[in-house]
Each structure stands twice: as C-alpha cells, then as structure tokens.
C-alpha positions as CSV (number, residue, x, y, z in Angstrom):
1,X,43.4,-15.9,-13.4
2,X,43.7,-13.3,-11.0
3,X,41.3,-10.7,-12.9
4,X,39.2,-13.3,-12.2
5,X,39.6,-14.4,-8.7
6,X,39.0,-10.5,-8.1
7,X,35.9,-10.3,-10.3
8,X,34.1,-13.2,-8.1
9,X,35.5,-11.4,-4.8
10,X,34.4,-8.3,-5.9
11,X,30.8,-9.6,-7.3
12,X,30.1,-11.4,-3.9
13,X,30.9,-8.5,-2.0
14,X,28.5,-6.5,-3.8
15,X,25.6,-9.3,-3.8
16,X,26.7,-9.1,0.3
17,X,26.3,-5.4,1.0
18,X,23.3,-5.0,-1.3
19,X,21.1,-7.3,0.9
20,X,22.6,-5.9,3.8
21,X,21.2,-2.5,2.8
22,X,17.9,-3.9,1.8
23,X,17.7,-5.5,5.6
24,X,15.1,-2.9,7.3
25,X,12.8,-2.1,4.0
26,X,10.6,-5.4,4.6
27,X,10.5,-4.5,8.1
28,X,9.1,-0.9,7.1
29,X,6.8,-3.0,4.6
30,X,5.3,-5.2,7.0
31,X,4.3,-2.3,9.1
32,X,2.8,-0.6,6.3
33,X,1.1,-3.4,4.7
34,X,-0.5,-3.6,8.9
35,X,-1.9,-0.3,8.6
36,X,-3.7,-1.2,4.9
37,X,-4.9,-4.5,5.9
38,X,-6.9,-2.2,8.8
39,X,-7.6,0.0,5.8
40,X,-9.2,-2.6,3.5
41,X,-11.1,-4.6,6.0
42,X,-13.3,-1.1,6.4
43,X,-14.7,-1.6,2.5
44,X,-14.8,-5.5,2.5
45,X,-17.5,-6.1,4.2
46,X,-19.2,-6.4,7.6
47,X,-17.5,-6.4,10.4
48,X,-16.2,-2.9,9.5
49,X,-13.0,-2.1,12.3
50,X,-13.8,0.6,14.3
51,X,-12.2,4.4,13.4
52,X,-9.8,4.1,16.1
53,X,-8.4,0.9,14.9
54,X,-7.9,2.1,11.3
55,X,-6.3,5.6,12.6
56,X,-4.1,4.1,14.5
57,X,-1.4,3.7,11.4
58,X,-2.1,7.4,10.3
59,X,-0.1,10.5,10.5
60,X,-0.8,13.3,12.8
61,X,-1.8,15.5,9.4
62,X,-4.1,12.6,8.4
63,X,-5.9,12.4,11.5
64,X,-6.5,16.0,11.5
65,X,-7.7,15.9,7.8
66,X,-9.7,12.2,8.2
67,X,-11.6,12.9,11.0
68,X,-14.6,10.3,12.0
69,X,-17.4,11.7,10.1
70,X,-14.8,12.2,7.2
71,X,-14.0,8.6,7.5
72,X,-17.8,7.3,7.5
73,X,-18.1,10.0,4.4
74,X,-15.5,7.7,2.6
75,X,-16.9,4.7,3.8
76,X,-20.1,5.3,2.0
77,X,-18.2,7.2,-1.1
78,X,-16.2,4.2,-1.9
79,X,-19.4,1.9,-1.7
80,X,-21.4,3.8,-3.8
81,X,-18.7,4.5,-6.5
82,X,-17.1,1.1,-6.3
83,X,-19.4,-1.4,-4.5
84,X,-18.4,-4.0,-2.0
85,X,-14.7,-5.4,-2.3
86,X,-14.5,-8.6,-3.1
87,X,-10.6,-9.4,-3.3
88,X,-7.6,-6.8,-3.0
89,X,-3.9,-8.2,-4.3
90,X,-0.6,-6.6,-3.2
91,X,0.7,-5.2,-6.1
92,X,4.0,-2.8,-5.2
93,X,6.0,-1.5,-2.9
94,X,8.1,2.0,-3.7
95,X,10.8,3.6,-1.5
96,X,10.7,7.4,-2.4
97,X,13.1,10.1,-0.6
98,X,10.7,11.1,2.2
99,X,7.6,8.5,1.0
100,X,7.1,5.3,0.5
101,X,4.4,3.7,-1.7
102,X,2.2,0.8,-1.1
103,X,-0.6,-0.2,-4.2
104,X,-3.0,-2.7,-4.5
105,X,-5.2,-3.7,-7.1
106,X,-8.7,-4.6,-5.9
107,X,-12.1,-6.2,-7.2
108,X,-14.9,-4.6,-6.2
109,X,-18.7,-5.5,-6.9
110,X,-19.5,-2.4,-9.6
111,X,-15.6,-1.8,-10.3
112,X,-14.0,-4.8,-11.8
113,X,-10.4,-3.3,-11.5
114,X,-9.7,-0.2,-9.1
115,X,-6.0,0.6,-7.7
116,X,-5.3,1.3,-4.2
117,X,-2.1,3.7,-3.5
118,X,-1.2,4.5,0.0
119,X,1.3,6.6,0.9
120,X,3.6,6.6,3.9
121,X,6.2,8.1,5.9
122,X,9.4,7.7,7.2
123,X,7.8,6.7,10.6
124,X,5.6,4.3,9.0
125,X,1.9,6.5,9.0
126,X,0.2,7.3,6.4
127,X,-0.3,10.4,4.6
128,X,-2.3,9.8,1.8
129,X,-4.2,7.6,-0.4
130,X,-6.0,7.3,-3.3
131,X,-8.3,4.8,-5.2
132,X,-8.9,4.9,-8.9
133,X,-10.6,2.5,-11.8
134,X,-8.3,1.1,-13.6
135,X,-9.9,1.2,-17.2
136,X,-9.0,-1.8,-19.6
137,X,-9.2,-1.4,-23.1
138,X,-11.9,-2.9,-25.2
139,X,-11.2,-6.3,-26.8
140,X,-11.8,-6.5,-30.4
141,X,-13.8,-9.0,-31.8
C-alpha cells in the first residue's frame, strides 16, 4: 500500500512540475505566431501590410538580408510560383536549442499544398523561413 501511495505522490508531482516547465512556451508561441500572421497576410490578398509592419517581428540579420525591395521581390516570387493564398492552418510548433520552429500548411490558388516553416529565436524574431510544395502521391485508380 505504501509503494503505492508513493507511486500516486510521485506521479502527481511529476504531472505538476512538467506543466510548470511548459508555462512560458505558449507565451513564446503566441508571439511568434504574431509575427507570421503579419507574414501571411502579405500573400493573402489585398490589403497587403506595409514592410514596416511585417519587419517589425524580424531579427536584426533578417532585416539586413530582407530589405524592402527584397521583400517586394518575394512578394511577387511567392505569387507567381504559388498564386494567391487562399487558407494557411497552424500545423507545429518546435522548441530547438537556440531555434524554435513554427510551420503551416497553406492553400494557395496554383499550389494546392505548400508548407510554411519559420524560424525563430530566443528573443522571439525571426531568422528564417522557407515555403515549399508539399507533393502528394498519385491515387491509383
């Protein structure tokens, strides 16, 4: 009986410190999911936010590497490769040692699938990102 008395103590006090370390990552999440909301609102349509709105969540190495004209460049990249989005679903969030990882999957007007990775810092910016077709394989009749 006491084995397990000291199994349930010892199993709450896990359950208790695991969400107590897990406290600050949804802050970090909502900050970062902020920034990409700015991000997808450039390639869904009209109004497009302005360049200082969407660089406002970037990293001082971002903003030196996406400048304004490299950020209209993109704009026009992404809609001739992939269209006009017409829907973009959270898809996951990953905690890395010195990155975290935010991916969405989006619907775009020529691209029926296409994932949407941004990457982030410790101070909530972002660093990279990256958007790719997500090929599906062919149905067999």
């Amino acid at each position: 009986m006491k084995k397990l008395l000291m199994l349930v103590v010892v199993s709450c006090l896990m359950m208790v410190c695991s969400v107590g370390l897990a406290a600050n990552e949804h802050k970090d999440l909502a900050k970062q999911q902020q920034a990409v909301e700015r991000m997808l609102d450039v390639f869904d349509g009209e109004p497009v936010p302005a360049y200082a709105q969407v660089s406002a969540g970037f990293s001082a190495n971002m903003k030196k590497a996406v400048t304004e004209k490299v950020f209209a460049d993109l704009q026009k990249q992404v809609r001739t490769k992939f269209g006009v989005m017409k829907e973009a679903k959270f898809f996951t969030y990953q905690r890395f040692g010195q990155a975290d990882r935010v991916t969405y999957i989006a619907s775009f007007s020529k691209e029926k699938l296409v994932s949407m990775i941004f990457a982030f810092d410790k101070q909530n910016k972002m660093i990279d990102l990256a958007f790719t077709p997500v090929q599906q394989p062919e149905v067999k009749k």
